[in-house]
Structures are given as structure tokens and as C-alpha cells.
C-alpha positions in Angstrom: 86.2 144.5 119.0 86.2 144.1 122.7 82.8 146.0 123.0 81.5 142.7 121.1 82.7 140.6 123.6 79.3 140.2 126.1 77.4 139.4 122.8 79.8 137.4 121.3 79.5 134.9 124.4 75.8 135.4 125.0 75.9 133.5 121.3 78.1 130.9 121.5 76.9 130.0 124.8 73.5 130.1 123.0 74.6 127.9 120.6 75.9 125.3 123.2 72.5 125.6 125.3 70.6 125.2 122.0 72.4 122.1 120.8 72.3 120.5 124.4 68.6 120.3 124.3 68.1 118.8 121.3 67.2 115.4 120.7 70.1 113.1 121.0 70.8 110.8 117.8 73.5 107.7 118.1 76.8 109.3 117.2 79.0 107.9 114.1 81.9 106.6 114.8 85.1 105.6 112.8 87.0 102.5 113.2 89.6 101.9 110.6 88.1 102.2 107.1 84.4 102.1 108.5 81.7 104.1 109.8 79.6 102.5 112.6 77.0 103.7 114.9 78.4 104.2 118.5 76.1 102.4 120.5 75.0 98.8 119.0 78.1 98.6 116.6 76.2 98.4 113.3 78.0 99.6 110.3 76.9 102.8 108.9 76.2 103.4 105.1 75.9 107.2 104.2 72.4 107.6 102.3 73.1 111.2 101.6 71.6 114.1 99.6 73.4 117.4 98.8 71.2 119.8 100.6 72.0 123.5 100.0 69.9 126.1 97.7 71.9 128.3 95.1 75.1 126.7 95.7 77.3 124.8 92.6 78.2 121.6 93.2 79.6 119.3 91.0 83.1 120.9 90.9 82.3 124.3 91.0 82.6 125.1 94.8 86.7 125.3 94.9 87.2 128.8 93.3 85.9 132.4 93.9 83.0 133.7 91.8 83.0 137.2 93.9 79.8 136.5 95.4 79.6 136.3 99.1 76.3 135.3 99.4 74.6 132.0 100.6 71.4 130.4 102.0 72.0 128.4 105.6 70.0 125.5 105.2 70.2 124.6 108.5 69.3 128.2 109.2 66.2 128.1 107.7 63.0 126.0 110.1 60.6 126.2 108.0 62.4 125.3 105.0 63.7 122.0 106.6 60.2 121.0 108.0 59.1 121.4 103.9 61.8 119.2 103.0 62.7 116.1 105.4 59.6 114.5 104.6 60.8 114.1 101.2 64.1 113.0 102.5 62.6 110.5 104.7 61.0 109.4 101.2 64.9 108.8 99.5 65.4 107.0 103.0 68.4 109.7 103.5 70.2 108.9 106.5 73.0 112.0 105.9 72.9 115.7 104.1 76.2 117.6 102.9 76.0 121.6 104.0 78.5 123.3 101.7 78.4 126.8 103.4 76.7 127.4 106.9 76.8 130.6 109.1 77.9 129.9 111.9 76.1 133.1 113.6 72.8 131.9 113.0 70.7 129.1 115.1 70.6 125.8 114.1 69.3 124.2 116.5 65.2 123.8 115.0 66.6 122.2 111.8 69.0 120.0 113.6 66.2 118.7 116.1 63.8 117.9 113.0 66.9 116.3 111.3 67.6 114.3 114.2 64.0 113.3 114.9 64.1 112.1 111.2 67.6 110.3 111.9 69.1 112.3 109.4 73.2 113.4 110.1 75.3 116.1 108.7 78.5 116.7 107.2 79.1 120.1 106.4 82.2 121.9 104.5 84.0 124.5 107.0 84.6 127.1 104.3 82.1 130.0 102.3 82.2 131.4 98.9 84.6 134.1 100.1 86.3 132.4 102.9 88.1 129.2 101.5 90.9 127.8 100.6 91.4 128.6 96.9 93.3 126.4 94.0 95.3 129.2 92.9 96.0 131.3 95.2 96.1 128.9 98.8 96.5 130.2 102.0 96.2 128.9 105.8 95.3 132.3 107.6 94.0 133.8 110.7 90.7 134.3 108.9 90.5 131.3 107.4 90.8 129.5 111.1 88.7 131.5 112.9 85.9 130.9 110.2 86.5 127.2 110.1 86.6 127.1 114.3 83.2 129.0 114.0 81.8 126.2 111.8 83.1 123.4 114.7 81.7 125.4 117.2 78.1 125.6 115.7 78.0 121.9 114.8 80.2 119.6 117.5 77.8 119.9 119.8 74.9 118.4 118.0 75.2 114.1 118.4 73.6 114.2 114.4 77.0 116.2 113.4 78.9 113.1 111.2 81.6 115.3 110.3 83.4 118.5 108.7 85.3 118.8 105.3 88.3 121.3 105.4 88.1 121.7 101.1 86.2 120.2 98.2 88.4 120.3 95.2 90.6 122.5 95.8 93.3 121.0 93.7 91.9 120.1 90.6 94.3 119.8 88.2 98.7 119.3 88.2 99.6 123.1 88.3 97.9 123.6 91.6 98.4 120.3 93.5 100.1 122.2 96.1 97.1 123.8 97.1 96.9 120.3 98.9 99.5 121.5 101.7 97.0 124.2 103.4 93.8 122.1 102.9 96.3 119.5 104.6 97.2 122.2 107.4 93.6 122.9 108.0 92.9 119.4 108.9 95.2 119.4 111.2 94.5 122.3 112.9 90.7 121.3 112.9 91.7 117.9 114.5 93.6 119.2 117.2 90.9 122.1 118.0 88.3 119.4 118.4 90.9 117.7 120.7 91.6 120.5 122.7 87.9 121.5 122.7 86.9 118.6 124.5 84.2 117.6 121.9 83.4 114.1 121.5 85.5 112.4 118.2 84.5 114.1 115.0 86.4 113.2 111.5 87.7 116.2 109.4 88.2 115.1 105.9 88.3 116.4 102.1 86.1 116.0 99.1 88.4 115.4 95.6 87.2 115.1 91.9 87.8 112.3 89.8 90.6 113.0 87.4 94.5 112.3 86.9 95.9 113.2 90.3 93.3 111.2 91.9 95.6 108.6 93.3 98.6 111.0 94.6 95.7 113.2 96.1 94.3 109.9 97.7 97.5 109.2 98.9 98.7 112.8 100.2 95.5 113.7 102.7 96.0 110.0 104.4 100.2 109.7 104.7 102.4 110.8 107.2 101.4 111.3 111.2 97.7 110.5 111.9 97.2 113.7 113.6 98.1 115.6 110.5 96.0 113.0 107.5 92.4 113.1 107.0 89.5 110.9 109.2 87.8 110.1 105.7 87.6 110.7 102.3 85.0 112.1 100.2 85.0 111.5 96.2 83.3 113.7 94.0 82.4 111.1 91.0 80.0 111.7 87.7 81.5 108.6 85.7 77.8 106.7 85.9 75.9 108.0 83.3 73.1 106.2 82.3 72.7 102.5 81.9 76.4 101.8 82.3 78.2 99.3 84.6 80.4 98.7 87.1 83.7 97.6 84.9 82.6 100.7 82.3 82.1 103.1 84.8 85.5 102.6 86.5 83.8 101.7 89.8 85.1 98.5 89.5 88.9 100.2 89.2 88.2 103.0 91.9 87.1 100.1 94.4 90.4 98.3 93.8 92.7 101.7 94.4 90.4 102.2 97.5 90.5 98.6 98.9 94.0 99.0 101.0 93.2 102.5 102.5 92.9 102.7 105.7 90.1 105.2 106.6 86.2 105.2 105.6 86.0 106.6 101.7 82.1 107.6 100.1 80.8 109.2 97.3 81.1 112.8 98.8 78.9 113.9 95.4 77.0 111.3 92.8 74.8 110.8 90.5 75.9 112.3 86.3 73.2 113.9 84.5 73.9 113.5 80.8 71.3 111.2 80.5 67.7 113.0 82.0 65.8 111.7 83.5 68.8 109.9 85.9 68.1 106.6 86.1 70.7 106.2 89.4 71.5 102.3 88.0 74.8 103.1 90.0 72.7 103.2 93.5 72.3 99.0 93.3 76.1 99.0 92.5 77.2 101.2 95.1 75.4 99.9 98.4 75.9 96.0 96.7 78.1 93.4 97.6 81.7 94.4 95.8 81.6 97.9 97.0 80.5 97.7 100.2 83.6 96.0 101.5 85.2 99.0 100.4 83.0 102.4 100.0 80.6 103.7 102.9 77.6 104.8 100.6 77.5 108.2 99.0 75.8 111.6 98.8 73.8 112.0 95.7 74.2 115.5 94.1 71.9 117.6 94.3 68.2 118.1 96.4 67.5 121.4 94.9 66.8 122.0 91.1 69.3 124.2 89.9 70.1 125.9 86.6 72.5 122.9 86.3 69.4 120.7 86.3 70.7 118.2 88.7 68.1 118.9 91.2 65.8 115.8 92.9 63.1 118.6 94.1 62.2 121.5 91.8 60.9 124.8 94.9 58.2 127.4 93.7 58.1 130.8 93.8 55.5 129.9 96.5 58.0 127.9 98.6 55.9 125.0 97.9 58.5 121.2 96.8 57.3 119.3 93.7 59.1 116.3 93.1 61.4 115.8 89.5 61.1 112.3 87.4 64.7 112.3 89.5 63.2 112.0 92.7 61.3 108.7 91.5 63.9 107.7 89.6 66.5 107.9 92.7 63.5 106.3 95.2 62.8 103.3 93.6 66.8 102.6 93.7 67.3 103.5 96.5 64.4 101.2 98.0 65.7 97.8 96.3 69.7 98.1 98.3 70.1 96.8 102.2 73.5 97.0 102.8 75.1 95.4 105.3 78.3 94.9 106.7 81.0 93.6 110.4 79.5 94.8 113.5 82.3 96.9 115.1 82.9 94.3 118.1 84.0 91.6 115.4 85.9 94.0 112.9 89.6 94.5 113.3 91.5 96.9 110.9 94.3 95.7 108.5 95.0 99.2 106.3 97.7 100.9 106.8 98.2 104.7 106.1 99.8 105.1 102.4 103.1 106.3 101.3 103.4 109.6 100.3 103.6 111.2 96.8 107.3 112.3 95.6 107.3 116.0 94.4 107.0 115.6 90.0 105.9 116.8 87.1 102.0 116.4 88.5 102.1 116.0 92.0 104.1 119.6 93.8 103.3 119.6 98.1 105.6 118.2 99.9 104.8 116.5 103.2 105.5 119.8 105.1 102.7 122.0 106.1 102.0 125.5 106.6 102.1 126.9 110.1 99.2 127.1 112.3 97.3 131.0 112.3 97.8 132.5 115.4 97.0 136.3 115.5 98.6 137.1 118.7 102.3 136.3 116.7 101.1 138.3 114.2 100.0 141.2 116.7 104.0 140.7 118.0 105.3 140.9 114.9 103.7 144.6 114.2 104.6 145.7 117.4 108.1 145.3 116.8 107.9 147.0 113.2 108.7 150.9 112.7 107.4 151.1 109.0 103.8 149.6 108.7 101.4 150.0 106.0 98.6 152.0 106.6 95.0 150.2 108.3 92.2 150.5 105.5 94.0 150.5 102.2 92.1 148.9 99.6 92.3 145.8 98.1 93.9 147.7 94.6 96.3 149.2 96.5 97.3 146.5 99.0 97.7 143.9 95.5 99.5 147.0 93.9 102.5 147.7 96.9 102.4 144.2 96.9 103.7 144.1 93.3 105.8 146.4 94.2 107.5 145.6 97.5 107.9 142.0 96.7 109.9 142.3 93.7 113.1 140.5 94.0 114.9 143.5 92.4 114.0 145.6 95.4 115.6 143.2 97.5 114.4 140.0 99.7 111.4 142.0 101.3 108.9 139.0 101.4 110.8 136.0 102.6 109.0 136.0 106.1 105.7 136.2 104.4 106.3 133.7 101.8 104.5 130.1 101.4 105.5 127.6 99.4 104.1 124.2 99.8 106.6 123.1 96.9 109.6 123.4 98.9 108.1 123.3 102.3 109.3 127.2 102.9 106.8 129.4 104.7 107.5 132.0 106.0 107.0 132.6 109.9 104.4 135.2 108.9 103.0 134.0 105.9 99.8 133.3 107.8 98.9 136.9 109.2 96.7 138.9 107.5 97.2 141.1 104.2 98.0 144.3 106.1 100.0 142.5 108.8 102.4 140.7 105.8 102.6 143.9 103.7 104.1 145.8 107.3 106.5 143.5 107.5 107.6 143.6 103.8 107.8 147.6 104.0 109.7 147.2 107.3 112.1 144.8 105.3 112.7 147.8 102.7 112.9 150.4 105.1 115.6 148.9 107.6 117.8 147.9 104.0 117.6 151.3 102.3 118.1 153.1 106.0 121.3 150.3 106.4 122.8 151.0 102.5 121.1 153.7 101.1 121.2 157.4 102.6 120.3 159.1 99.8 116.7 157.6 100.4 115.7 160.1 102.3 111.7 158.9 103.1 112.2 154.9 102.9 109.0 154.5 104.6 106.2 156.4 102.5 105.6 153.9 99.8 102.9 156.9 98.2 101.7 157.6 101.5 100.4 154.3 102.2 102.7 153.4 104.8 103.9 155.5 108.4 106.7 155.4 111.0 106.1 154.4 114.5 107.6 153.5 117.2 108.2 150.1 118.0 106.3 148.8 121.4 106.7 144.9 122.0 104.9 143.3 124.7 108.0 141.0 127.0 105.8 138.5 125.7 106.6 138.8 122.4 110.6 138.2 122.6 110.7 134.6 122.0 108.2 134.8 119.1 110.0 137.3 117.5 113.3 135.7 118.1 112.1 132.6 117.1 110.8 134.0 113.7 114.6 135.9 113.1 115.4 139.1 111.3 114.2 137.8 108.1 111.1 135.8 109.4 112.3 132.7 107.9 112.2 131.1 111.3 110.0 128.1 112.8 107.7 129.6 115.9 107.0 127.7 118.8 106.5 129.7 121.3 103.4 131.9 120.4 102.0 134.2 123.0 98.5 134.7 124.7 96.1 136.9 123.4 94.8 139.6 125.9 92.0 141.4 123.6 91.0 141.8 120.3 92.8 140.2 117.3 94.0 141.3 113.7 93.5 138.2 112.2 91.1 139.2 109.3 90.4 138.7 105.6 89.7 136.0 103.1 92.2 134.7 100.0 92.2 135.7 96.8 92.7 134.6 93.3 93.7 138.3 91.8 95.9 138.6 89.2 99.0 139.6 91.8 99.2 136.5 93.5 102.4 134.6 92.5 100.3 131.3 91.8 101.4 128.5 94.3 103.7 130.5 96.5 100.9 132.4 97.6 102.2 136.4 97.9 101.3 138.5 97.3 97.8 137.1 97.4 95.6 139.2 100.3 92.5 139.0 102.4 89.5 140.4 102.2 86.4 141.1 104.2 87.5 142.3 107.5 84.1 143.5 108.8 82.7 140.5 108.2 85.4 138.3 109.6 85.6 139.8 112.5 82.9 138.2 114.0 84.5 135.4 113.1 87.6 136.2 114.8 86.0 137.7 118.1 84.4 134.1 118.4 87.5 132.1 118.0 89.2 134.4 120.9 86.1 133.8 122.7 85.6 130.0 122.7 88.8 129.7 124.7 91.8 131.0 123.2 91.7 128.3 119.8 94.1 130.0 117.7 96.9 128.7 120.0 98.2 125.6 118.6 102.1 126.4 117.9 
């Protein structure tokens, strides 16, 4: 890892050059429920368009399909100079990324987006690399890949914002999926802070359905520093020639009305009736929604198999606008919206109250811990039985089966998360082959304690090994802290002096225990590296205990 280093900085300070010399575009800035532009104190209404090729919207981004592949579209020049002009034509003012790289260069397609006066708002996570309904973790990997994504984007004035999870709970059994997504706002918020980067929200993008309002509720309660900076809403509820009373706008608007940070349309725009006659666009940007919603982000740009494309792109790379396109234009051209200048607008929202644990509604306001490899580096050290590097992910699911069974004894509690209770674990955020050393370690120090006629406690079918324990003196307090069962709160994590372990994605395999999240496990450690190397890189990020 460390012979990545002089590359490693070469591109991020590549990145920072790139977006430094790009054109500069008013920033957006948030002032109690509102978006306004920085410099003259207009309010801003989001005119967006879901801009990302081969990429399922529309509910489908918040669970694994098992393929790890994605188009940048901020990646792609020529690409972007084919397609603002017909954004300029919708009059977009803002595009949603769902899945960037933060490796690549961005910084033609931002300067052509600026130039247009276009802004961004991109998710942090990737197909593989997310936080998952059913099996939700807040991980090393998971940081360093969300860090990567700030890193790539802060720097560019056009950057509106980031959003830590689209609809990642989506239904009652897995509201407590809510508690990480919660975390990584948090931790997003207080890397931007400590980053020095100018103010940039982090917020979440929810569907429309039952738990809408405890959702609602949960991301904006409780300390500022830990609640969202907006919130997106993924609606489809204006199909056709319906109205504002029949589409529930009208009753959305009135939940909305007392919360206290911007709220938008993060996806719009139902397709059961084709062509879309967006009749919703006039409601949306008019007079009783304005007060209350910052304008939207109509779903999609590209045509998709799911036929909710605007623009339809030809096996010769050429756009042809869809009956869509027109359809959405000629709306779009009819609404002015206006609203306060900042100067004369004073907040009155307050945050709301937060959900009590029920039969729908299962995170509590505690969060999971913040990732930071170096603890987890500590922890190994100080292990003797560790599970072997490169086992794969059959057998790391399988001796996680195995190890974690209660009958065996309580092997996992320091790897445990449970956003139900508010238990986690002290190193329930290190990676898969970090958590399943320190559940074999468990077993091995019980049956060497009670059990003599265990004569090879640390084998586990030759997947694990003996060492000899070699803590750094600045590991005592961490491990301390954590205690011989790793039940403990850390707050006292060492400095990183090299390369880190943090590595893997989560995973929705059929071993992990549903909400408490082991023995779920990470994948992708060659890819994530990079990841990882960047977040060590970019100033020691991952320490925010």
C-alpha cells in the first residue's frame, strides 16, 4: 500500500488543482428550510434531471444486484458536451449523480456544467459499496469510499451537495438500516468540517410509503451535527392528469411545512401514463408548494429499459429527444418561482421529535461508531488467534455461521451492531477479516481458559493461525477502552503511521443476521484499497472518535 502513496497524492492533488481552475459558479447555500444562492440572496429552486446511464432509479438503487459496474457521468467530456445543451433546453439548473469514481477527472464536465450554471448533487455510495437495507453496516470501506466522493466534488463551487443513502430503508423490518445511513451523515458532516471545505449539506433521498413520516422525522431529530442538511423525496404519486389534493401533494406539503431544513423532490415524474404529461411541474414550482418544497429532480435523462428516459442515446452516441422531453419542456417553461431573499428571511422550524422504537419504526437515536482503521489495526495486534488474510467470501460467511453461534459461547459481542438497542460493538466497524479475528480470539482464550481437552482451539479448518501478540504503546487506551469483550465505547483512537486494513463492501448474503448486521462481510479489497490509501492520504480523515 505504501508504494501507492506518491501516486495516490499526485491524484488528489490533481483533483484539487483541476477543480481550482474551473470556472467559479455562486455556491448554494442553506438557511433554515431554504436554498439560496450565496452572493445576492435569491432563493434557489432545484430544476433537476437524474443524469446517470445504466443506473435504476426509481427505488431500485438501495440493494445489491452483484454488479460492480457503472458509467461516471461526470467522467465522461464528450458525453456531457452532447448532453447540456439539451439540459439548457429543460432549463435544468441541478443533475443527481448516483455513483461517481472518485479516481477519475471531473474537472471538463464540471467546467461545461458550470459554464451552463448547472450544480450537482451526487450520492456518496456505488453498486457494491453502500449502505444496504438488509444487511447495514458503517465500515472502514464504506468511509473511505464516501470521503473519496467529498474529496472529488467539495472543491468544485457547482457541487450543491452529497446524499449518504437513497432508500435504504424501505419498508418496517429494516427501518433500522436508518441508524448507519444516520452515522454516515455525521461522519460526512464533520469531515467537511474538519477538511476546511466551504459549507456543503449531506442529506438522504426516502421513498414515499408508510414510514415516510418516522423516516422524515428520524434523519432531522436529535443534535444538528448528527441530522441531515436536507431532505430528498423519491415520489411517483403524479400520474397523469391528476391533482394536487389526489396526488397527496397537497398532504405531503402539510407534513413538510414545520421542518426545519430545505425538502425537494430528490426523484419525480410517474410513468404509467406515456407519454408523461409532467402536469405536476406547474404544481410543484406554484404558489402552495413553494413555501414549502425547493423544486425537484425529475427522474430520468437517459431512456432506460424502464422507459422513463427524457433523451433516448444511439448506438452512434448521437441524443434524440422522447415525446417526454417536450412534454417536460413546455412545463417546465410556463413556472417562475419565486420566493424571500435571504437578508429578509428568518427561520421559525424547529428540528422534530424523534420516533419511539415500535412495531414499524426500530433505530434508536444512538448511532454506530465512527470507522477508524487504525483501532482496528490495534485491535489485531493484540489478538493471538486471527483468521487467515485471503479467505473467501464462502468461507469468511461460513466460520462466521460458525463462530458466532451463541451455543459456542459470546464470541461476537465486540463485533455486533444493533441499531435496535443501540449496542455496537467497539469493533463492529472493522473489516470482515478484522471482526472474524477477534471472534476466533474470543473462542480461543474461552476454550484455552475451560476447556483443555481442546487441544488446537485456534485452527477453525485451517483457516485461522497463532501469533504473537505485538501492540504498538499507542494502542493501550483503545484497547482498554474497547474491554476484554469489545463491548466498550472508544474515544481515544490512535494515529495511523502507514497503510490501513480498512477494506470491503457489505453484503446482503444469506448469513447476515438481518438488522444486527454479523455476520454480514466485506467485499472488494483490491478495489477499495484505493479508496482507503486516499482517505489516509487526504489528511488522516478516518479520525473522528
Amino acid at each position: 500500500m505504501k508504494g501507492n502513496g506518491y501516486g495516490m497524492k499526485a491524484m488528489v492533488a490533481a483533483t484539487w488543482f483541476a477543480a481550482s481552475t474551473v470556472a467559479q459558479l455562486d455556491p448554494i447555500v442553506i438557511k433554515g428550510s431554504k436554498f439560496f444562492y450565496k452572493t445576492n440572496g435569491t432563493e434557489f429552486f432545484m430544476k433537476g434531471i437524474a443524469y446517470q446511464q445504466g443506473f435504476a432509479g426509481n427505488g431500485s438503487t438501495s440493494t445489491i444486484s452483484g454488479d460492480a459496474s457503472y458509467i461516471d457521468p461526470l467522467a465522461n467530456a464528450t458525453a456531457c458536451a452532447r448532453d447540456i445543451p439539451y439540459l439548457q433546453q429543460l432549463q435544468t439548473n441541478t443533475i443527481r449523480t448516483y455513483a461517481i469514481d472518485p479516481t477519475q477527472d471531473h474537472s471538463e464536465c464540471m467546467r461545461m456544467l458550470t459554464d451552463a450554471g448547472i450544480y450537482v448533487i451526487s450520492d456518496l455510495g456505488e453498486p457494491l459499496t453502500s449502505i444496504t437495507s438488509d444487511s447495514p453496516e458503517w465500515n472502514a470501506a464504506l468511509y473511505a469510499r464516501y470521503i473519496a466522493v467529498v474529496d472529488s466534488l467539495a472543491n468544485y463551487t457547482n457541487t450543491l451537495g452529497f446524499f449518504a443513502g437513497n432508500e435504504v430503508s424501505n419498508a418496517p423490518n429494516n427501518t433500522a438500516a436508518s441508524a448507519f445511513v444516520k452515522a454516515a451523515v455525521r461522519d460526512m458532516k464533520k469531515y467537511i468540517e474538519q477538511k476546511k471545505y466551504r459549507p456543503i449539506g449531506v442529506g438522504y433521498a426516502t421513498n414515499d410509503d408508510d414510514t415516510r413520516t418516522e423516516l422524515a422525522n428520524y434523519f432531522n431529530c436529535g443534535p444538528a451535527e448528527e441530522s441531515i442538511d436536507f431532505w430528498g423525496y423519491n415520489i411517483y404519486s403524479w400520474c397523469g392528469e391528476s391533482s394536487y389534493a389526489e396526488s397527496k401533494y397537497e398532504a405531503r406539503t402539510q407534513e413538510f411545512s414545520s421542518y426545519n431544513v430545505p425538502v425537494f423532490f430528490a426523484e419525480y415524474g410517474c410513468n404509467k401514463v406515456s407519454p408523461r404529461p409532467f402536469d405536476e411541474v406547474r404544481a410543484l414550482f406554484g404558489v402552495n408548494m413553494t413555501k414549502v418544497w425547493s423544486g425537484g429532480i425529475v427522474y430520468m435523462y437517459f431512456q432506460e429499459t424502464n422507459e422513463y428516459g427524457l433523451v433516448s442515446i444511439g448506438s452512434d452516441d448521437r441524443a434524440t429527444t422522447l415525446p417526454d422531453f417536450t412534454s417536460l419542456s413546455s412545463q417546465i417553461a410556463q413556472v417562475t418561482p419565486t420566493g424571500p431573499n435571504s437578508a429578509s428571511y428568518t427561520p421559525t422550524n424547529s428540528p422534530q421529535a424523534c420516533p419511539t422504537i415500535n412495531s414499524t419504526w426500530q433505530a434508536v437515536t444512538k448511532l454506530p461508531p465512527t470507522p477508524n482503521t487504525a483501532s482496528c489495526d490495534c485491535m489485531v495486534s493484540n489478538l493471538t488467534c486471527t483468521a487467515r488474510s485471503g479467505l473467501s467470501d464462502d468461507d469468511l460467511q461460513s466460520q462466521f455461521d460458525y463462530i458466532c453461534n451463541p451455543n459456542l459461547g459470546n464470541n461476537c459481542g465486540g463485533i455486533l451492531a444493533n441499531a435496535s438497542t443501540g449496542n455496537y460493538g467497539a469493533w463492529s466497524m472493522c473489516d470482515a477479516t478484522q471482526r472474524l479475528s477477534w471472534a476466533f480470539n474470543q473462542y480461543y482464550l474461552n476454550q484455552t481458559a475451560t476447556n483443555t481437552r481442546n487441544t488446537n482451539p485456534c485452527d477453525f479448518s485451517g483457516q485461522a493461525r497463532r501469533i504473537t501478540p505485538r501492540p504498538a504503546s499507542s494502542c493501550a487506551a483503545v484497547v482498554s477502552q474497547a474491554g476484554a469483550a469489545g463491548t466498550g465505547s472508544v474515544t481515544n483512537a490512535p494515529t495511523p503511521t502507514g497503510g490501513t486494513s480498512g477494506s470491503g463492501r457489505t453484503s446482503s448474503s444469506s448469513g447476515a443476521a438481518g438488522i444486527v448486521g454479523v455476520p454480514a462481510f466485506d467485499f472488494g479489497i483490491l478495489k477499495l484499497a484505493v479508496y482507503v490509501t486516499s482517505a489516509i492520504m487526504v489528511g488522516a480523515g478516518l479520525l473522528l472518535l
